[in-house]
Backbone bond lengths (Angstrom), bond angles and torsions (degrees), N, CA, C in turn:
res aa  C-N    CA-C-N  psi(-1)  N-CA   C-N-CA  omega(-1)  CA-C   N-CA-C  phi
1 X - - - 1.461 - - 1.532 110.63 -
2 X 1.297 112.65 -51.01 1.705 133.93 164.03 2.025 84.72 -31.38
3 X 1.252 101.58 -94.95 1.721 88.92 -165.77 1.286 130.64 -43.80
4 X 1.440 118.97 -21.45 1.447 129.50 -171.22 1.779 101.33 -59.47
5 X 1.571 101.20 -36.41 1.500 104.00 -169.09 1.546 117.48 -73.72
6 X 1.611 104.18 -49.59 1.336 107.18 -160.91 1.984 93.99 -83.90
7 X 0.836 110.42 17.74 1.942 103.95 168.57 1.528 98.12 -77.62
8 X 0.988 120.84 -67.27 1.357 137.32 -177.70 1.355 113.12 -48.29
9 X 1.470 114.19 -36.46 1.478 107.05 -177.02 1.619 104.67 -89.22
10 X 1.592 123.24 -48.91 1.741 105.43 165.12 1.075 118.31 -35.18
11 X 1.725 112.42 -63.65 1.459 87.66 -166.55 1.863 120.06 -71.25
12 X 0.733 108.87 -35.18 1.989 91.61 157.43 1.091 106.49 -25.29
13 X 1.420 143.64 -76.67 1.343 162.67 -124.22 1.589 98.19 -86.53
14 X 1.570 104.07 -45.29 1.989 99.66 -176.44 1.455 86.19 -87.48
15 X 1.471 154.25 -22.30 1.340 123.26 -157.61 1.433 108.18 -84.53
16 X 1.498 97.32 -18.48 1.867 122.30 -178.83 1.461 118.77 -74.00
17 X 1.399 104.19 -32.34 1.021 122.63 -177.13 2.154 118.38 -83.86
18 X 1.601 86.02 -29.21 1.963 76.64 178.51 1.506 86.96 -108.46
19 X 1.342 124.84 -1.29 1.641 111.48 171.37 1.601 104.81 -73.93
20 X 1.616 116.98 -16.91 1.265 109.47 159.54 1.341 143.23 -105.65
21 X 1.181 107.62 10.54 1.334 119.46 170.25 1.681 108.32 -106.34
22 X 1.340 117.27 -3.22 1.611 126.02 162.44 1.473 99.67 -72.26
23 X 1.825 125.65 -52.20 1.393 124.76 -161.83 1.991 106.68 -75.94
24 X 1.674 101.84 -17.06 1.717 89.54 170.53 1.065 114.63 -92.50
25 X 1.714 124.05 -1.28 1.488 113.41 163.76 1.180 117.13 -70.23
26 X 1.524 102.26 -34.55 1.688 94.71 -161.50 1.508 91.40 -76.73
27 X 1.242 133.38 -37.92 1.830 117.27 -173.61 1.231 105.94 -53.65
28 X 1.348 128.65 -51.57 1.427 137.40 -178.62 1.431 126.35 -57.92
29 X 1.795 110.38 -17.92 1.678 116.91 155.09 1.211 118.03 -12.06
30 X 1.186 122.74 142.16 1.579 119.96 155.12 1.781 113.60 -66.00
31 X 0.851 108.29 165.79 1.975 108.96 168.44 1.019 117.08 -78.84
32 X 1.555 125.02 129.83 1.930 113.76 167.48 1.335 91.76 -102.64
33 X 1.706 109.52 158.83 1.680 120.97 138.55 0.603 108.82 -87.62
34 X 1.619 114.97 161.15 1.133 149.88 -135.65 1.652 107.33 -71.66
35 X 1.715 109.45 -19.43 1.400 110.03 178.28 1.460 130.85 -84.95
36 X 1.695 95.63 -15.93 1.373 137.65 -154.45 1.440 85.61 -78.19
37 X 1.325 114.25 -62.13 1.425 138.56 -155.20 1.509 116.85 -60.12
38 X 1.446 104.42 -43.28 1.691 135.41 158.85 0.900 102.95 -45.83
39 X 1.473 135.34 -71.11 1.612 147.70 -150.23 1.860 92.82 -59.74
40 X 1.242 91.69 -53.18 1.443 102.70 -176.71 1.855 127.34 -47.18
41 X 1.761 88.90 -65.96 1.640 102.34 170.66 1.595 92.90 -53.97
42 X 1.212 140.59 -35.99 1.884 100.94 -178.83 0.885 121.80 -117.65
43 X 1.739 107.34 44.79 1.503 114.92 -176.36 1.669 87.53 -105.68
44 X 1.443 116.66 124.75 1.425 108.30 169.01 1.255 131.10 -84.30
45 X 1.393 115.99 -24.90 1.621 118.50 -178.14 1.584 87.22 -103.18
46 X 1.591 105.11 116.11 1.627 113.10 162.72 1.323 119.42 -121.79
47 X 1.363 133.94 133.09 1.118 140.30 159.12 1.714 111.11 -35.57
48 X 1.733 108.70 174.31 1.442 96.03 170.89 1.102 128.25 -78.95
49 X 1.422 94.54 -39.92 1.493 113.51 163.28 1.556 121.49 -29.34
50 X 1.544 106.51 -48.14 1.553 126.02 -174.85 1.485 97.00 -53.70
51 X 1.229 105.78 -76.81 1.643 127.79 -173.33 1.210 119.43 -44.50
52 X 1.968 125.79 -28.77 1.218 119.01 167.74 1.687 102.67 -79.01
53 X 1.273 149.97 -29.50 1.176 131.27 -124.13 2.199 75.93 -120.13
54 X 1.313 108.83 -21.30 1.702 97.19 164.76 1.329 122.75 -90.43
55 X 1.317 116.64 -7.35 1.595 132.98 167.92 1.723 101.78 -74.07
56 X 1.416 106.62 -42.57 1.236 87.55 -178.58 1.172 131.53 -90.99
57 X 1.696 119.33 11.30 1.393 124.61 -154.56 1.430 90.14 -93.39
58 X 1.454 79.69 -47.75 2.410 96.26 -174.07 1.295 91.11 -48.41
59 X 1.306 133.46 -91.32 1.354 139.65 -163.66 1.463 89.02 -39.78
60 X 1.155 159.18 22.61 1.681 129.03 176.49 1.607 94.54 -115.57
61 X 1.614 94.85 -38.36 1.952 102.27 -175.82 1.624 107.73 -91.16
62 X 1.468 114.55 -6.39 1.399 110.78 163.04 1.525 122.86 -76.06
63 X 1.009 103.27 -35.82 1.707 109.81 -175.53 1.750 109.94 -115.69
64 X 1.447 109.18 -12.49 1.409 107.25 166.86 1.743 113.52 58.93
65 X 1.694 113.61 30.39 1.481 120.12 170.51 1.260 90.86 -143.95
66 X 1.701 96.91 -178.13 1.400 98.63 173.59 1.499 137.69 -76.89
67 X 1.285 116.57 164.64 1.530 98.38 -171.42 1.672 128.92 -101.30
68 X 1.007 117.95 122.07 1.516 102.31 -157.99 1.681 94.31 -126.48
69 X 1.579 117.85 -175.48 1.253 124.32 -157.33 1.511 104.03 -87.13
70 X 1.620 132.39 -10.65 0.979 126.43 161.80 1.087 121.35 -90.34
71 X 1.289 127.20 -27.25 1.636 140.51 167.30 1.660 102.28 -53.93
72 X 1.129 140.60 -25.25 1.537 154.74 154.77 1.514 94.50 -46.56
73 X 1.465 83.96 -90.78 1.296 84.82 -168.99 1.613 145.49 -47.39
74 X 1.210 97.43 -32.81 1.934 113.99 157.93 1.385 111.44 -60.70
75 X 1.012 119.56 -37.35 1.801 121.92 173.30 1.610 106.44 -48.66
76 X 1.941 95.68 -64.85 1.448 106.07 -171.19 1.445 110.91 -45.12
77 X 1.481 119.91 -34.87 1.579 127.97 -167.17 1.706 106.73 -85.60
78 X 0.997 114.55 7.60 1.207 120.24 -176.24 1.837 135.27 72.73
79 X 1.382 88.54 44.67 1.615 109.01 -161.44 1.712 95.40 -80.31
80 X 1.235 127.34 -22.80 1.482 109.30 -160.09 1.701 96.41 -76.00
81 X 1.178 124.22 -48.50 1.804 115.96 -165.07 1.483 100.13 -72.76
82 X 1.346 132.07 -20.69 1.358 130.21 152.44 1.289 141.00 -28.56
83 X 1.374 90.81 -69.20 1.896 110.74 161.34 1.461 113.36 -71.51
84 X 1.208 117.65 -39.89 2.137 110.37 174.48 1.131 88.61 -79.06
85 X 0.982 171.31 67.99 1.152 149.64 95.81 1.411 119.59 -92.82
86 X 1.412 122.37 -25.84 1.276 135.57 169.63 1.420 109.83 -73.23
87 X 1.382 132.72 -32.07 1.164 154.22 -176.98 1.317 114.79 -55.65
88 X 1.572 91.60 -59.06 1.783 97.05 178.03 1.416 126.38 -98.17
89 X 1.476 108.03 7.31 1.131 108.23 175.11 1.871 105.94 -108.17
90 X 1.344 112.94 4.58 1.435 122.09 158.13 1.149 124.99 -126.50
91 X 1.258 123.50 -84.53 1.681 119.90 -177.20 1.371 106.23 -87.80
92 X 1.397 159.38 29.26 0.941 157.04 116.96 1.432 126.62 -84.83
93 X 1.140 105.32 -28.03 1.854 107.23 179.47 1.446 117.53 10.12
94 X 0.953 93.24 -63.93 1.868 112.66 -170.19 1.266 123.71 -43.84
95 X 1.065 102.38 -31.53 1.786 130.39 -163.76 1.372 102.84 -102.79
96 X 1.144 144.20 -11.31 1.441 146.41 -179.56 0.953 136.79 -66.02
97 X 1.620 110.92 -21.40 1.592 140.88 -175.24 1.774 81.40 -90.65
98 X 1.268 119.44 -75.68 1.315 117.49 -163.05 1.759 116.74 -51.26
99 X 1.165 89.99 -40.38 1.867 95.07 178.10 1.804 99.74 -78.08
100 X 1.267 131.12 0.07 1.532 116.18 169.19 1.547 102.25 -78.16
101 X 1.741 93.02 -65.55 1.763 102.05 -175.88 1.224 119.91 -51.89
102 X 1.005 119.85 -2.06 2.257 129.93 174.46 0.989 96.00 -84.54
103 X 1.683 124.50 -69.72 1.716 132.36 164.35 1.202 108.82 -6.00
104 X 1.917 101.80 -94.74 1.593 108.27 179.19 1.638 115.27 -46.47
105 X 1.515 134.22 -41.39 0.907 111.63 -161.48 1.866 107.19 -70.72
106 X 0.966 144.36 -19.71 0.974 148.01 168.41 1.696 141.27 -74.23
107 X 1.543 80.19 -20.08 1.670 101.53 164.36 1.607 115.79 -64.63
108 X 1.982 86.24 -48.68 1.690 102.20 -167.73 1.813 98.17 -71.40
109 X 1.020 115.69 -45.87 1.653 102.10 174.85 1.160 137.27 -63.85
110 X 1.676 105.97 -14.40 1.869 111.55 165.94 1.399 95.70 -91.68
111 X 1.326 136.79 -28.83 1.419 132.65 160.77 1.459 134.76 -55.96
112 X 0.997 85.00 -1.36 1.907 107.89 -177.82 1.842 107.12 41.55
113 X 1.173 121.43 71.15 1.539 157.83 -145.29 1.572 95.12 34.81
114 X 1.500 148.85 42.53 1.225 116.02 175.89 1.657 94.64 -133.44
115 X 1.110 126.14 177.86 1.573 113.95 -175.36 1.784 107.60 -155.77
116 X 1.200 144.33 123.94 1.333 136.51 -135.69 1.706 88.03 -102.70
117 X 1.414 107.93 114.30 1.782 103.96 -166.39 1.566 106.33 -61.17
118 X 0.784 140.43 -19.07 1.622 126.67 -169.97 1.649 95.05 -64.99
119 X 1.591 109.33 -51.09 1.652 111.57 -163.74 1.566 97.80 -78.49
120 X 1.573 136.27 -13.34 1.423 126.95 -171.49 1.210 88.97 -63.63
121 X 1.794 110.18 -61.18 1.901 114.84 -172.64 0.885 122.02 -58.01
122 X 1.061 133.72 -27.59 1.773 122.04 165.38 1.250 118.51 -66.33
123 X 1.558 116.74 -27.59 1.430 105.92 -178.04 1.851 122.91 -66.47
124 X 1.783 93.77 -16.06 1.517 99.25 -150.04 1.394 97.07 -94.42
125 X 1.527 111.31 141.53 1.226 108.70 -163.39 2.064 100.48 -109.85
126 X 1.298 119.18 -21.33 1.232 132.27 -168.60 1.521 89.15 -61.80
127 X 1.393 136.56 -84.58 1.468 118.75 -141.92 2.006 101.11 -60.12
128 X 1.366 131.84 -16.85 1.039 111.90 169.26 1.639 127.98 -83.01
129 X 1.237 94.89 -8.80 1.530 87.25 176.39 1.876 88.30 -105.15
130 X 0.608 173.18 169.87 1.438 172.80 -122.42 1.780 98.65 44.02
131 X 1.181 129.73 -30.08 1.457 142.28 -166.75 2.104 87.84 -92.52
132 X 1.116 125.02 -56.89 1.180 99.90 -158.79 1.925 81.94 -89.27
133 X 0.928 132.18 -14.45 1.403 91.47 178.80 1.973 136.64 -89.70
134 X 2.321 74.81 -0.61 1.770 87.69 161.85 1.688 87.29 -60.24
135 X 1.229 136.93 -46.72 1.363 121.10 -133.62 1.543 120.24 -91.77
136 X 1.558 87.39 1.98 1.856 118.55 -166.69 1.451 124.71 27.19
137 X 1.364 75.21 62.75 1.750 95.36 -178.11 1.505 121.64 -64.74
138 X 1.317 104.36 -4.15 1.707 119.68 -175.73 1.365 106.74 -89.18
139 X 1.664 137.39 -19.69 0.859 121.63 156.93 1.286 143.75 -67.10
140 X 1.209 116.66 20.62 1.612 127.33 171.61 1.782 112.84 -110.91
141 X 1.527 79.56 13.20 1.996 73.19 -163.98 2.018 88.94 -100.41
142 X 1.339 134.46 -5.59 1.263 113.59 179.84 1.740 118.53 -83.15
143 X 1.175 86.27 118.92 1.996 114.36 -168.77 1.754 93.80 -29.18
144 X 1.755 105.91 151.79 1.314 121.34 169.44 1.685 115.87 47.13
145 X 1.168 129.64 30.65 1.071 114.47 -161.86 2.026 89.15 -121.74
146 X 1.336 112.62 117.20 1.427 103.63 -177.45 1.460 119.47 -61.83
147 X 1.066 119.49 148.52 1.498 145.94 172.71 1.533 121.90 -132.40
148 X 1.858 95.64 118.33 1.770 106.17 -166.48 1.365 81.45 -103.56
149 X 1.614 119.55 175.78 1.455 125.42 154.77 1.789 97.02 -73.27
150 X 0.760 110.26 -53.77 1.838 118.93 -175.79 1.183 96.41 -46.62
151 X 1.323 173.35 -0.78 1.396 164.00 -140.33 2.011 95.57 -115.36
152 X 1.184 77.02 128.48 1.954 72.96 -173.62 1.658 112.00 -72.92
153 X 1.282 109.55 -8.74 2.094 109.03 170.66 1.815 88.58 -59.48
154 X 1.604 110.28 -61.87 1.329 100.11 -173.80 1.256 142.37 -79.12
155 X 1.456 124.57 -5.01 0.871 129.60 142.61 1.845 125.63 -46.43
156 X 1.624 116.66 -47.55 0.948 115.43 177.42 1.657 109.87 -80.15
157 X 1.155 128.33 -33.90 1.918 126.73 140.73 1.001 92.92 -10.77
158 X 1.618 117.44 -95.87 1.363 115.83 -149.76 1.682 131.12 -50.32
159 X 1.805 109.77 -28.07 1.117 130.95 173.43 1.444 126.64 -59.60
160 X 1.394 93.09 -29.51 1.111 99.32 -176.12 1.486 118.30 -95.38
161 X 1.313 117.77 -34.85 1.703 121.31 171.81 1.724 93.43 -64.79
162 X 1.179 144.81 -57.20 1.244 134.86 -171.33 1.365 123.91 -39.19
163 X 1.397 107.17 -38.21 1.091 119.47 153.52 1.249 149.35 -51.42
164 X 1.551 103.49 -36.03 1.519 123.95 173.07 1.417 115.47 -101.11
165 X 2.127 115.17 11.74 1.468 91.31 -160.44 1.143 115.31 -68.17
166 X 1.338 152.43 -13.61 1.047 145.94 -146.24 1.768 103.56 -96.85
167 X 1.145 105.71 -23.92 1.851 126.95 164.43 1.573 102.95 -52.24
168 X 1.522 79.52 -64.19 2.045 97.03 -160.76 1.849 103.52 -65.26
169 X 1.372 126.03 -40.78 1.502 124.63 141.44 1.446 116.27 -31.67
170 X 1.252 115.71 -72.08 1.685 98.64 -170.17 1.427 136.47 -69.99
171 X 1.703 101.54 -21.42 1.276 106.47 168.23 1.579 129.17 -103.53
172 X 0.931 84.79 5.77 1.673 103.61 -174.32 1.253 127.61 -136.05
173 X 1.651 119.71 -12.40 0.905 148.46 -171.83 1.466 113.82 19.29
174 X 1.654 95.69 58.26 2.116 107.59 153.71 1.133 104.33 -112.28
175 X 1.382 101.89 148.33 1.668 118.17 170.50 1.245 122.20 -84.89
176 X 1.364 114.67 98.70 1.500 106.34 -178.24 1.918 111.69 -111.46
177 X 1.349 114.43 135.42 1.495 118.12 176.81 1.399 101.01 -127.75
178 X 1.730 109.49 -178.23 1.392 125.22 -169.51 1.688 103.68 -88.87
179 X 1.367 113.79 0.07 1.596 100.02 170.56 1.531 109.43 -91.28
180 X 1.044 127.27 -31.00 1.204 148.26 175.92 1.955 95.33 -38.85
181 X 1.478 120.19 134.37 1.241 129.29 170.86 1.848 116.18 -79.75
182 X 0.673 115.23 174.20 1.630 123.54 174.42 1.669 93.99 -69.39
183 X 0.504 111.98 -52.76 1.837 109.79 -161.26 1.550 103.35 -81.17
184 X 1.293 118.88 -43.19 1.183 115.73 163.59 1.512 120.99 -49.51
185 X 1.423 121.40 -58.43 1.312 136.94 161.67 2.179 121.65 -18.95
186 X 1.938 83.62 -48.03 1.394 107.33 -166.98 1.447 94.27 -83.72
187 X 0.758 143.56 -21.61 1.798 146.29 -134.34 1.857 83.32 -115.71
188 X 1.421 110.54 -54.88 1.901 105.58 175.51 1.349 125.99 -67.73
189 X 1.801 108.81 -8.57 1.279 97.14 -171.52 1.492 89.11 -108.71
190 X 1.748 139.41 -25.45 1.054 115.20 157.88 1.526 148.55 -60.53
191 X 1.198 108.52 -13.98 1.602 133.54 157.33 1.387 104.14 -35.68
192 X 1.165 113.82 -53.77 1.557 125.92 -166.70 1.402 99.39 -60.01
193 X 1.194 125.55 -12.57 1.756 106.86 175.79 1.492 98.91 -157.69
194 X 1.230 107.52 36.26 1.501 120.81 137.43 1.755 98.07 80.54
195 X 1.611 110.38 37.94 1.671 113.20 172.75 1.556 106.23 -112.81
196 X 1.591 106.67 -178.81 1.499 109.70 150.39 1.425 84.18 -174.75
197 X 1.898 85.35 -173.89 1.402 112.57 -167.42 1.620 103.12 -118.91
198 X 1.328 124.59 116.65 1.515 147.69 -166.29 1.359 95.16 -66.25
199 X 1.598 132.51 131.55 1.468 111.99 151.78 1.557 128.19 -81.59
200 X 1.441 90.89 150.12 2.022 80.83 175.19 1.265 128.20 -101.14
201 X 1.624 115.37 -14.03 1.083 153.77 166.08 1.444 140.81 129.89
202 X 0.943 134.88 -149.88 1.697 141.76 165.33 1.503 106.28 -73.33
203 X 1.129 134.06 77.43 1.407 132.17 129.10 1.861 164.40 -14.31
204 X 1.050 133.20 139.70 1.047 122.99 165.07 1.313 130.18 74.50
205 X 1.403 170.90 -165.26 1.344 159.76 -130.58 1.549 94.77 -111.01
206 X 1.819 110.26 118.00 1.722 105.13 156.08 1.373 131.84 -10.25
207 X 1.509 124.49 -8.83 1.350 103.87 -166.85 1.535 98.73 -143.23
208 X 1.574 91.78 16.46 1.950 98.67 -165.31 1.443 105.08 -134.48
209 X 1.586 116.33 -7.14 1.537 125.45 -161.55 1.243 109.06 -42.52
210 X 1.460 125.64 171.36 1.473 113.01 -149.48 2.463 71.61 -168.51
211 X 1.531 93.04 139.42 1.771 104.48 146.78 1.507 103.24 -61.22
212 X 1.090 125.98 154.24 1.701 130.41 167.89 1.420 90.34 -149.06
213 X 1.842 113.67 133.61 1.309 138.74 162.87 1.318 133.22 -108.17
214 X 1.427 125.82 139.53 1.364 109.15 177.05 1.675 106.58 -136.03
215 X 1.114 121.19 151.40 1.406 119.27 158.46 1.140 121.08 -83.77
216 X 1.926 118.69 132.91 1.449 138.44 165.86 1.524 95.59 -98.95
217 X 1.071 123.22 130.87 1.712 131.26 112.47 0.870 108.13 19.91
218 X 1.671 150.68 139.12 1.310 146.20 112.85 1.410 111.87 -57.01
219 X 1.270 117.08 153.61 1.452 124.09 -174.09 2.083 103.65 -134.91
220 X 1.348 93.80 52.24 1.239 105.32 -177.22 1.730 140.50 -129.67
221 X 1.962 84.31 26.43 1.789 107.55 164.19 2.105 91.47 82.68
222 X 1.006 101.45 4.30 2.078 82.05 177.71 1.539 99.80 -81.33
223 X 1.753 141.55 -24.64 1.508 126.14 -177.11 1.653 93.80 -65.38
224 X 1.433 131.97 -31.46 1.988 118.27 -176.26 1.912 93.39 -81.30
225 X 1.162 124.94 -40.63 1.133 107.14 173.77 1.176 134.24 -54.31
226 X 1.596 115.25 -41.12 1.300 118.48 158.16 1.619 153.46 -51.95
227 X 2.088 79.93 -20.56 1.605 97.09 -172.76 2.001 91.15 -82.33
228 X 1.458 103.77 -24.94 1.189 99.70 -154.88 1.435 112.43 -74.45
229 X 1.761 102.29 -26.26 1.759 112.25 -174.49 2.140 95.66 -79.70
230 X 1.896 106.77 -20.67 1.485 80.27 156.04 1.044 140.73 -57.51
231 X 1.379 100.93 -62.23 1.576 112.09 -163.76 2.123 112.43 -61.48
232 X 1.299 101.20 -11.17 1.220 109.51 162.50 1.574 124.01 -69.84
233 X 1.472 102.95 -48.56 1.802 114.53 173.84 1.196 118.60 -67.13
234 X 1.386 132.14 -34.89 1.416 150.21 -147.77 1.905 78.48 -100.05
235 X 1.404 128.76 -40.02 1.277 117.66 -174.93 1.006 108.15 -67.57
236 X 2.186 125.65 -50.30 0.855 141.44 168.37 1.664 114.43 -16.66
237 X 1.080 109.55 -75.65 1.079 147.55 173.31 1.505 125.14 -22.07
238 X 1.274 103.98 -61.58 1.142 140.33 -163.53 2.280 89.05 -67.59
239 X 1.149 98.35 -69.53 1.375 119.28 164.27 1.402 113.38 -34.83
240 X 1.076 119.09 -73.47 1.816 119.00 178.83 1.827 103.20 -29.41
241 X 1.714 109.53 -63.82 0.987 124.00 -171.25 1.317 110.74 -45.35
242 X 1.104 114.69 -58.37 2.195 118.81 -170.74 1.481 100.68 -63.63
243 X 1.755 125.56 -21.73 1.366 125.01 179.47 1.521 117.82 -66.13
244 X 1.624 80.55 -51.20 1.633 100.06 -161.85 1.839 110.43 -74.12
245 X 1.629 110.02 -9.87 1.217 123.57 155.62 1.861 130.28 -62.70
246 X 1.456 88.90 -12.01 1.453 92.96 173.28 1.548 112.94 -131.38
247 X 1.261 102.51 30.85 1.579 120.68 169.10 1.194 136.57 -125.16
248 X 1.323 134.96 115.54 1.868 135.25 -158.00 1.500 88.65 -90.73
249 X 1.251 126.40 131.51 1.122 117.34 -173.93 1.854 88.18 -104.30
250 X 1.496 115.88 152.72 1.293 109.65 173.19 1.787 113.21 -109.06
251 X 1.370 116.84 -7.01 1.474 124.95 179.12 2.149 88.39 -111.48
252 X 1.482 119.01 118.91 1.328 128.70 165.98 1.548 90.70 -53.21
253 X 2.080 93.21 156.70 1.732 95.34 -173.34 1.748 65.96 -103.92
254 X 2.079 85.69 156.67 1.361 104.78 174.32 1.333 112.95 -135.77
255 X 2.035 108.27 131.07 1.526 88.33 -167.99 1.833 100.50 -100.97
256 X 0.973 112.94 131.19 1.270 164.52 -169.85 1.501 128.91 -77.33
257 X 1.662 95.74 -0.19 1.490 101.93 -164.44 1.396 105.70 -72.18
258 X 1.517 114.56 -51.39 1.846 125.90 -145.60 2.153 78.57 -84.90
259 X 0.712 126.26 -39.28 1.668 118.12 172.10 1.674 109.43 -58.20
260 X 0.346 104.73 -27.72 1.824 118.04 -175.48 1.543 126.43 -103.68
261 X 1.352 102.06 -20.85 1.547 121.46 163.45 2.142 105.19 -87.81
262 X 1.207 85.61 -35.67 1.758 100.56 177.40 1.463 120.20 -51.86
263 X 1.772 101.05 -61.07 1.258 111.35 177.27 1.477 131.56 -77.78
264 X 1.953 121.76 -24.03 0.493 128.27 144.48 1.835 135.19 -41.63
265 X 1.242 113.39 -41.26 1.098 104.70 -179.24 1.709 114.09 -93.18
266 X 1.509 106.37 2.34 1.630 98.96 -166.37 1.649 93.38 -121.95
267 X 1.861 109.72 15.91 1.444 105.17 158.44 1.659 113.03 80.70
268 X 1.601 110.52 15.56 1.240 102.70 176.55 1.528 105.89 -127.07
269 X 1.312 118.99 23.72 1.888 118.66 -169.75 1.801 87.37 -81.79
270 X 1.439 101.15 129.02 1.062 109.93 176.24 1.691 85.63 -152.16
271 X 1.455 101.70 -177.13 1.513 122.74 163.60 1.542 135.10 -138.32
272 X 0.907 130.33 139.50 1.625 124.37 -166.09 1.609 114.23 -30.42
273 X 1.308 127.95 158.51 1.921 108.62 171.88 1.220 76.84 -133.84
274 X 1.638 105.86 147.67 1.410 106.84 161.76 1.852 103.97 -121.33
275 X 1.282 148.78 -158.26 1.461 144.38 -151.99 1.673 99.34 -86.62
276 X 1.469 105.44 -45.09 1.650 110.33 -158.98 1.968 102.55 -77.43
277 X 1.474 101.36 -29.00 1.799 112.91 -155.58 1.474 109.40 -154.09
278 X 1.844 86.61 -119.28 1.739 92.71 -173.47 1.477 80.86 -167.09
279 X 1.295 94.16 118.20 1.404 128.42 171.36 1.730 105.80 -68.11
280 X 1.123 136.64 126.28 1.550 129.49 -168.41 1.789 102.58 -94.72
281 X 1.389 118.50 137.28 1.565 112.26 169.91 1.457 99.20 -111.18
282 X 1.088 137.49 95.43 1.647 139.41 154.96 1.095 102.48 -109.95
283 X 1.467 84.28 165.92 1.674 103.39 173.11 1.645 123.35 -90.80
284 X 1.350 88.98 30.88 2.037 89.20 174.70 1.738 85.35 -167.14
285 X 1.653 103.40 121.79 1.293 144.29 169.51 1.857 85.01 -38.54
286 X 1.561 97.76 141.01 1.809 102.43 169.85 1.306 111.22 -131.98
């Protein structure tokens, strides 16, 4: 029985072990430019060598810091849609509309105007962050501040995602039901961008004790990542504007949010289909 156990636990231990000595190669890559990097993505037969030093280029222009053996590894775990999603639903906000319509516009041009709706919706990141901030999921993120399930903010939290689970399923794809606690509730929808809520413990009068939660900080380099995906958007940005100064547009741009926050939550956001794809309805020609 003694051996039955520890098989299972070595090998964890060696798969952990060259899964980490794979993530200090790739930090330890040399650097490509940007042409280097190209040559690479359509080179199909690559050495390992090849494969760490284009693993690490992506990861350098994905996260825009340096790359180190845990920055690997958070990738591998699925840290990048974590942090963009946290991104634009806080210090990027702004930019979310513009980084959808770039999305779509690029879908629809390898689509040759048509776009296959399952892959349009996945790309779009606005109706899910518009969904948690009907659900004001940001109020659990200010530091030290206790959190009971009994607290009537969370109680009405909880009321309110119950309401929408079938929303919060499709666009977000968590399962939320009415057995499920407030904190529990809060704890699945912060997952989604890589937070939670710390316990502090059992609380309050012998006969009344209560779970109590609080939010810490992560201390895991996403506030330089964030400044960095600014100063990228705000450049972005900056650019559209001096373009769109020398362009008559003939369709008015329309913003689109409170329609799209509407349908989203009342289960009818969809988009036109036409035979080949998905015909796009915005309010600015693509």
């Amino acid at each position: 029985m003694a051996v039955s156990i520890r098989k299972p636990r070595t090998a964890i231990f060696l798969k952990r072990l060259v899964g980490r000595a794979v993530q200090s190669a790739i930090a330890q890559a040399d650097e490509l430019s940007q042409t280097e990097l190209k040559k690479l993505q359509d080179k199909r037969a690559k050495t390992k060598t090849e494969r760490h030093q284009q693993r690490k280029a992506e990861l350098s222009r994905r996260y825009e810091i340096g790359v180190t053996p845990d920055l690997v590894e958070k990738d591998d775990d699925g840290w990048y849609p974590q942090l963009r999603m946290h991104y634009y639903l806080t210090l990027g906000r702004e930019f979310v509309t513009n980084r959808d319509t770039k999305r779509a516009a690029s879908q629809f041009e390898a689509g040759e105007n048509s776009i296959w709706k399952p892959d349009f919706n996945k790309g779009q990141l606005l109706p899910a962050v518009l969904l948690l901030e009907n659900l004001n999921l940001l109020q659990f993120l200010t530091p030290d501040v206790q959190l009971r399930g009994s607290d009537e903010k969370m109680l009405e939290f909880k009321a309110l995602a119950v309401t929408h689970r079938h929303v919060i399923k499709n666009y977000l794809n968590v399962s939320i039901s009415e057995k499920l606690t407030p904190i529990a509730i809060a704890q699945k929808l912060l997952a989604k961008i890589d937070l939670k809520l710390d316990y502090v413990g059992r609380l309050g009068k012998r006969e009344n004790r209560e779970c109590v939660y609080r939010f810490v900080a992560p201390d895991d380099e996403r506030d330089s990542i964030f400044r960095q995906w600014l100063n990228r958007d705000e450049a972005f940005s900056c650019e559209l504007v001096s373009v769109s100064n020398n362009i008559v547009l003939s369709t008015p741009v329309i913003d689109t949010t409170s329609r799209i926050l509407e349908e989203v939550l009342t289960g009818t956001h969809t988009w036109g289909s036409g035979r080949s794809g998905l015909t796009l309805r915005t309010g600015v020609s693509l």
